[in-house]
N, C-alpha and C positions, 0 to 999 in steps of 0.2 A: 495434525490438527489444522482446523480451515478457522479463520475470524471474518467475518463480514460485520462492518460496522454502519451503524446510524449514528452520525453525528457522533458524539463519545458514548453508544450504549454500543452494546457488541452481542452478535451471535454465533456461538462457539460450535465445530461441529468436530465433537472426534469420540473413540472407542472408549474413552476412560471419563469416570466422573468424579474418580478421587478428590480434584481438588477445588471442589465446586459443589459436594453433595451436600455440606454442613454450612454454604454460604447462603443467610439469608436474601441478599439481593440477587438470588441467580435461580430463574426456573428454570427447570429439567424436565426434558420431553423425551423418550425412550421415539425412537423411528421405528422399530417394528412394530409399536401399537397406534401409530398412526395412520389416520386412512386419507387424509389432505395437509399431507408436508409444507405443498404448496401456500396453502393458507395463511402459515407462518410471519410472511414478512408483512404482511398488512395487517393481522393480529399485533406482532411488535410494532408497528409504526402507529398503530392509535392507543397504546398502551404505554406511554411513555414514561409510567411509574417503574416499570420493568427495566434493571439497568441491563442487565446481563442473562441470556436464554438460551444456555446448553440445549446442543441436540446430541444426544447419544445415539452412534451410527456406526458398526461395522466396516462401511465402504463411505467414508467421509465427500466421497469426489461425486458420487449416485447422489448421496442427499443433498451437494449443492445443486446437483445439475435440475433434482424435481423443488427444493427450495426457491431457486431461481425461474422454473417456467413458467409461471404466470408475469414475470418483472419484463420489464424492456431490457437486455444486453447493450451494453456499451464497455469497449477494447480500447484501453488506451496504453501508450509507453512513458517511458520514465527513467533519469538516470541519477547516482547517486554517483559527482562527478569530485574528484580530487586532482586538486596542480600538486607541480614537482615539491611545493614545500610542505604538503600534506595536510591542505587546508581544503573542507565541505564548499559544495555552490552551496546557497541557498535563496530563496526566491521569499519576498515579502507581501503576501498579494491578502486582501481581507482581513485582515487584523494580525494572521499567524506569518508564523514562518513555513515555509514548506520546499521541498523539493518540484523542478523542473518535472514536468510531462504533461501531456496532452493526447487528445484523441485519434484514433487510429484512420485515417484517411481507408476510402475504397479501394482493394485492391495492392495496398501498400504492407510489405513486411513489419513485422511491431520491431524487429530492432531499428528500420530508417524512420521510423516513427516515432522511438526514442530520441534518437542523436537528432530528428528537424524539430523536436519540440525542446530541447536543451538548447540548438542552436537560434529557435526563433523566439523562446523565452527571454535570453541572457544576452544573447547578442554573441554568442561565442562560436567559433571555428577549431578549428582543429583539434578535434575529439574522437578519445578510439572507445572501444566496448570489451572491457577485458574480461567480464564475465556476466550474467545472467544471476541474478541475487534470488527473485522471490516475483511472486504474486499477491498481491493485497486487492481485496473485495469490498466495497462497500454499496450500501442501498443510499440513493436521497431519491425526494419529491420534487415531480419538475412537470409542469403541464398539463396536470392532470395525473399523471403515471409514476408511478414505481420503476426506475431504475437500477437496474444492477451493473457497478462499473466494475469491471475485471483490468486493471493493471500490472504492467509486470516491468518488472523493473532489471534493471541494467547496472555495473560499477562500470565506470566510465574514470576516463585519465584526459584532463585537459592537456595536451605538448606541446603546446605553443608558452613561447617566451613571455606575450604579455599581460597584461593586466585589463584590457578594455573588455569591460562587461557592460549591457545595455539593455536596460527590462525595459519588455512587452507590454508601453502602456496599455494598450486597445485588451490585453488580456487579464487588464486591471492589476497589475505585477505593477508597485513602487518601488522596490528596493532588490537590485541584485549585490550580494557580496559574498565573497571567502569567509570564511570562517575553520579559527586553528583550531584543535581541539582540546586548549583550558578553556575557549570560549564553549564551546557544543554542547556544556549540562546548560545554560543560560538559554539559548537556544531551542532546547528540546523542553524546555520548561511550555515555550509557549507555541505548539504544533501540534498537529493531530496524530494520535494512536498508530494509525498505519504506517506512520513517518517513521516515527520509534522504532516500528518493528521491524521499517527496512536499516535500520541503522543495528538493531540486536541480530538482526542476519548476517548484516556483512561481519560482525565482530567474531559471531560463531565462525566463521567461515574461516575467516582469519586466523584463529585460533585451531582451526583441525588444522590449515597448512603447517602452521608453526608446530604444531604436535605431532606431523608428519603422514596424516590423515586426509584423502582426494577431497578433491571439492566437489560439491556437485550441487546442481540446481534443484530448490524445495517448488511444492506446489504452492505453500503458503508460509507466510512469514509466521513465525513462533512467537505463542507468548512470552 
């Protein structure tokens, strides 16, 4: 299953429509009777009564890829970083909470893209990348255009001893801090969808190890 969101409305793209075919807030577009998929994201984005607009699609990865060719592409990295007492970064920028990452430079690999925008977010150093979580999509408006951001995201382990963290004003970021996790339902109270779902990845994830099941990297983060 693939989610691309606008803002909190979401477009869903996978083989099954069990659990969406009896919800009134969710249109259902079958892909093989489509003949401009493409069309999609700017039918959603001037349709804003529309919360949630399944695509049902065989090969979920094909209909993002003609879903997306009209949008402008934008590759960014990201990490979802925990110190030794097993406390979240998180980043306060525009009203929410949200996790570190930023835009994929030319030329540069998305994991030192991750770890320079954690590092240039927060102000932090010594950061490893223990594994590869997920991919989250979202469309916004910007310039005229439709964008499509592709992020993929990182679990990352702060090892250094201290405590000096320092947001990126010029990135509009007020607030960087830890966070344990009695505080993290407080937290995800006020953040975006995609955030969420890289936090239900890493749990899943966490959960096969513990059940003695490999880990391995999704294309996109589950609902």
């Amino acid at each position: 299953m693939l989610n691309i969101y606008l803002d909190n409305r979401k477009i869903t793209i996978s083989a099954d429509i069990e659990d969406v075919k009896n919800d009134p807030n969710t249109v259902i577009y079958i892909d093989k009777n489509l003949s401009e998929i493409a069309d999609i994201p700017q039918i959603f984005y001037n349709s804003p009564n529309i919360q949630r607009l399944h695509i049902k699609s065989d090969n979920p990865l094909s209909a993002l890829a003609r879903l997306g060719s009209r949008l402008t592409p934008i590759s960014a990295g990201g990490g979802l970083v925990t110190n030794n007492k097993g406390e979240y970064l998180f980043i306060f920028r525009r009203r929410k909470w949200d996790l570190p990452k930023g835009k994929q430079d030319p030329g540069e690999k998305i994991k030192a893209c991750a770890l320079r925008e954690v590092e240039e977010e927060c102000g932090l150093k010594e950061l490893t990348i223990e594994n590869p979580l997920c991919k989250t999509y979202h469309i916004y408006h910007r310039n005229n255009l439709l964008w499509l951001k592709e992020t993929q995201w990182f679990k990352m382990k702060y090892t250094g001893n201290g405590n000096t963290i320092k947001p990126q004003k010029e990135e509009d970021i007020e607030i960087v801090e830890w966070v344990n996790k009695a505080q993290l339902p407080t937290f995800l109270e006020n953040t975006y969808p995609s955030i969420k779902e890289v936090f239900m990845t890493s749990n899943r994830l966490l959960s096969n190890l513990s059940n003695g099941s490999p880990e391995k990297q999704t294309e996109s983060c589950p609902v």
